[in-house]
TORDREN-262483 format. One line per field, with one value per residue (C-alpha): residue in three letters; x negated, y, z negated; residue number from 1. Coordinates in Angstrom, 1 decimal. Layout:
REM TORDREN-262483
res Ala	...
px X	...
py Y	...
pz Z	...
n NUM	...
END
This chain:
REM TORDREN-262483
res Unk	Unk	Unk	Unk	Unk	Unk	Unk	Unk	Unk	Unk	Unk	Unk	Unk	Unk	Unk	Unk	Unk	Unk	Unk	Unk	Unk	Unk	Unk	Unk	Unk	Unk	Unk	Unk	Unk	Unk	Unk	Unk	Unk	Unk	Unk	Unk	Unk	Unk	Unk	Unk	Unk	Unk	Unk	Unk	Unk	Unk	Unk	Unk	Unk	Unk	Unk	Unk	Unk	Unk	Unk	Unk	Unk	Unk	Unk	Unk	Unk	Unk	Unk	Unk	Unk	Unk	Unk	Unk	Unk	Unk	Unk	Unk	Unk	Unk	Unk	Unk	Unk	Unk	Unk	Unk	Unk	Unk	Unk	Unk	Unk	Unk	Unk	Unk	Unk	Unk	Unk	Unk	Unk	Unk	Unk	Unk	Unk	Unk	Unk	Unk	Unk	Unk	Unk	Unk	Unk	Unk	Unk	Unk	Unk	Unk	Unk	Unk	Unk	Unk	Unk	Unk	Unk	Unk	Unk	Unk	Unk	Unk	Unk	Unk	Unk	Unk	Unk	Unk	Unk	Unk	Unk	Unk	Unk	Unk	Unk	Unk	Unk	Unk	Unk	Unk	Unk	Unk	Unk	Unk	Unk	Unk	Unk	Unk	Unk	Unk	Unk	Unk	Unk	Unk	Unk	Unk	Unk	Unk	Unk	Unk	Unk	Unk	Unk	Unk	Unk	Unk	Unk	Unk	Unk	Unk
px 27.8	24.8	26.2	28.7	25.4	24.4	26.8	28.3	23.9	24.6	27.4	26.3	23.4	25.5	27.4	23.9	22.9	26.4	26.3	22.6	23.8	26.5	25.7	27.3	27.6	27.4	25.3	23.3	21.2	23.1	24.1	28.1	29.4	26.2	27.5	31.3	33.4	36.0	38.4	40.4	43.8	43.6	44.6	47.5	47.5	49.6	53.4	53.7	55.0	53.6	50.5	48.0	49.0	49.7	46.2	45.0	46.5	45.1	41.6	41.6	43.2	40.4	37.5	38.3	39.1	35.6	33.6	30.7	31.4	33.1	36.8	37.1	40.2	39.9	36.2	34.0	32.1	28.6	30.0	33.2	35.0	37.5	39.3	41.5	43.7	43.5	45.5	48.4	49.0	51.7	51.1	53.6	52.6	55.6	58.8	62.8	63.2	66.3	64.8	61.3	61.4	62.2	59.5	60.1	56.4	54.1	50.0	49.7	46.5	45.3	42.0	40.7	37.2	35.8	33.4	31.0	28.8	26.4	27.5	24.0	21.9	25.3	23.2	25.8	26.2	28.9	30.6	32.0	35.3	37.3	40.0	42.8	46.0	48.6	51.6	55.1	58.1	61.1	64.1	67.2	65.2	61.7	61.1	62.0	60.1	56.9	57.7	57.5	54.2	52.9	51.5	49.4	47.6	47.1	45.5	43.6	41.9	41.3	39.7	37.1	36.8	35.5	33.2	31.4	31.4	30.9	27.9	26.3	22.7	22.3
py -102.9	-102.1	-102.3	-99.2	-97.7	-98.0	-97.1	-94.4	-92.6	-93.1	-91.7	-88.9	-88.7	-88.4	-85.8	-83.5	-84.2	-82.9	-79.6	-79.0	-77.5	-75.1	-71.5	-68.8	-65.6	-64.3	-66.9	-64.3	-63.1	-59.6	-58.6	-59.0	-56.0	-54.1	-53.0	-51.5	-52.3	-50.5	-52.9	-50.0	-51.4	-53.3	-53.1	-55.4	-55.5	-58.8	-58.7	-60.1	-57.4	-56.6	-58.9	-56.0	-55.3	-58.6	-59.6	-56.1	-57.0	-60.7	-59.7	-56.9	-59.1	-61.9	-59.8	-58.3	-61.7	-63.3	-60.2	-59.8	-56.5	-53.9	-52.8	-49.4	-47.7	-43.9	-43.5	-44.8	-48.0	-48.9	-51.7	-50.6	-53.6	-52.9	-55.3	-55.8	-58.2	-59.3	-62.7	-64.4	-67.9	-70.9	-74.2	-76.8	-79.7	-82.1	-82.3	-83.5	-87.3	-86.7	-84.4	-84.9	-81.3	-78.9	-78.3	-78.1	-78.0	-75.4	-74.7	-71.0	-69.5	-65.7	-64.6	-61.1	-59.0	-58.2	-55.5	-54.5	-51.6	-50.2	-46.9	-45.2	-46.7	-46.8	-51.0	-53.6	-56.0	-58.4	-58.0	-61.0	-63.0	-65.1	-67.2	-68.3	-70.8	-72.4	-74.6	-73.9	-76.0	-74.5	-75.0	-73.6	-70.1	-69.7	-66.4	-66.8	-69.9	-67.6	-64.9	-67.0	-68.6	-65.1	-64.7	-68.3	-66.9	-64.0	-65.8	-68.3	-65.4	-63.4	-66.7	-66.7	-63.1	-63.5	-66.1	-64.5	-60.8	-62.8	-65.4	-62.7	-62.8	-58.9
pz -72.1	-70.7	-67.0	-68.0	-69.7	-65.8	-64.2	-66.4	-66.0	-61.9	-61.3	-64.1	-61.5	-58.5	-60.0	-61.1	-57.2	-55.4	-57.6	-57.1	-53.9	-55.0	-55.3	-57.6	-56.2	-52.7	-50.4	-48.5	-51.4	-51.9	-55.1	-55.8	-55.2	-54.2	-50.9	-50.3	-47.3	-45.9	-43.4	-41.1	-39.5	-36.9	-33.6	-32.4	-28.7	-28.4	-28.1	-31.9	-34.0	-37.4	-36.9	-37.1	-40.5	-42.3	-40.8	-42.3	-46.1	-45.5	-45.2	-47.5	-50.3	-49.6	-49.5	-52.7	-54.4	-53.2	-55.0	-52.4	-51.1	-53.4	-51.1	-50.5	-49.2	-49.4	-48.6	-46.1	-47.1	-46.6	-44.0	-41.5	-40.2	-37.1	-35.2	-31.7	-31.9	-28.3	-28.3	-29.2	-27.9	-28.8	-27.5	-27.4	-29.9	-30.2	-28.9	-29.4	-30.1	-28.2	-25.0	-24.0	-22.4	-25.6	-28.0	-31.7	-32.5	-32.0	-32.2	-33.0	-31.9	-32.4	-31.3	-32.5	-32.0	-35.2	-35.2	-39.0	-38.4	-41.3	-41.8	-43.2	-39.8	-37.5	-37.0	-35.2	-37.9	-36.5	-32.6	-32.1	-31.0	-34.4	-34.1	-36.5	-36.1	-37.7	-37.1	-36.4	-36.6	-35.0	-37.0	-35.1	-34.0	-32.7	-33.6	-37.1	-37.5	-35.8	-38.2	-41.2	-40.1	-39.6	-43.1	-42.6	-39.4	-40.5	-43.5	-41.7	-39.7	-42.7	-43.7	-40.8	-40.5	-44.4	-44.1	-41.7	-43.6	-46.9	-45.6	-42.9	-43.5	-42.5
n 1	2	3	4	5	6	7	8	9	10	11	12	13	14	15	16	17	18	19	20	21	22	23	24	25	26	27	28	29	30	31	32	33	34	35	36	37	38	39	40	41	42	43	44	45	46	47	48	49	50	51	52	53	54	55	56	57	58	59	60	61	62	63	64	65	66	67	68	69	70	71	72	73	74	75	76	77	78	79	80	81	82	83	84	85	86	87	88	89	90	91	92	93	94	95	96	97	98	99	100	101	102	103	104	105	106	107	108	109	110	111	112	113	114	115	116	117	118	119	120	121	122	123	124	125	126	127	128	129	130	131	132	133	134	135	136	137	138	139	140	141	142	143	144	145	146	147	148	149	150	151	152	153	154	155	156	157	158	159	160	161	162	163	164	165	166	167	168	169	170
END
């Protein structure tokens, strides 16, 4: 009995140590919600139709879930974010069992500047290149397949694009 006793107080020990870490709130010592943020529609310069504004929804709907920055839509926020999506790439990944020379698996790659600007002082508070990607299986049509992936890289970008809003240390 006592063994469990020792156990059962270590790995109660372990468990006080891996939390000791974690952080409520936002992690670069701002208030929740002390600062709005407007995210204007961005730019899609890439041959992908409709990407501007699925990655648009994607960070706007994060950003508001994570609580750091109050969303504003109507009004100018104390942060601006605006962003040029400049690339779109697809990578072959795997191919046919049965033809060595048609793809059916794809790496999906977008890469977009991302550009937060204080609104009161007009200071640069992000310029800088993010990428997302995803992973495509073509069924029987590529561009379908590409369209359905769309929300999940728009997602994943929204992802980095809000970590680095979120954890900014402006």
């Amino acid at each position: 009995m006592s063994a469990l006793k020792i156990f059962l107080t270590g790995l109660f020990s372990a468990g006080l140590v891996g939390c000791a870490a974690y952080h409520l709130g936002p992690v670069n010592g701002a208030t929740a919600g002390e600062k709005s943020i407007q995210i204007l529609p961005f730019n899609n310069q890439t041959f992908q139709p409709r990407l501007g504004d699925a990655l648009t929804q994607s960070l706007r709907q994060r950003l508001q879930t994570d609580g750091t920055f109050q969303l504003v839509t109507h009004e100018t926020g104390d942060v601006v974010v605006t962003g040029v999506i400049r690339t779109y790439d697809r990578r072959a990944i795997g191919y046919l069992s049965t033809d060595a020379a048609t793809p059916e698996d794809f790496r999906v790659e977008v890469v977009a500047h991302i550009t937060a600007r204080e609104t009161g002082s007009g200071k640069l508070l992000l310029d800088k290149d993010v990428r997302g990607h995803t992973f495509v299986h073509v069924g029987s049509d590529l561009a379908s397949a590409e369209r359905e992936a769309m929300p999940l890289l728009a997602d994943d970008l929204a992802q980095n694009i809000s970590e680095l809003l979120t954890e900014g240390t402006w």
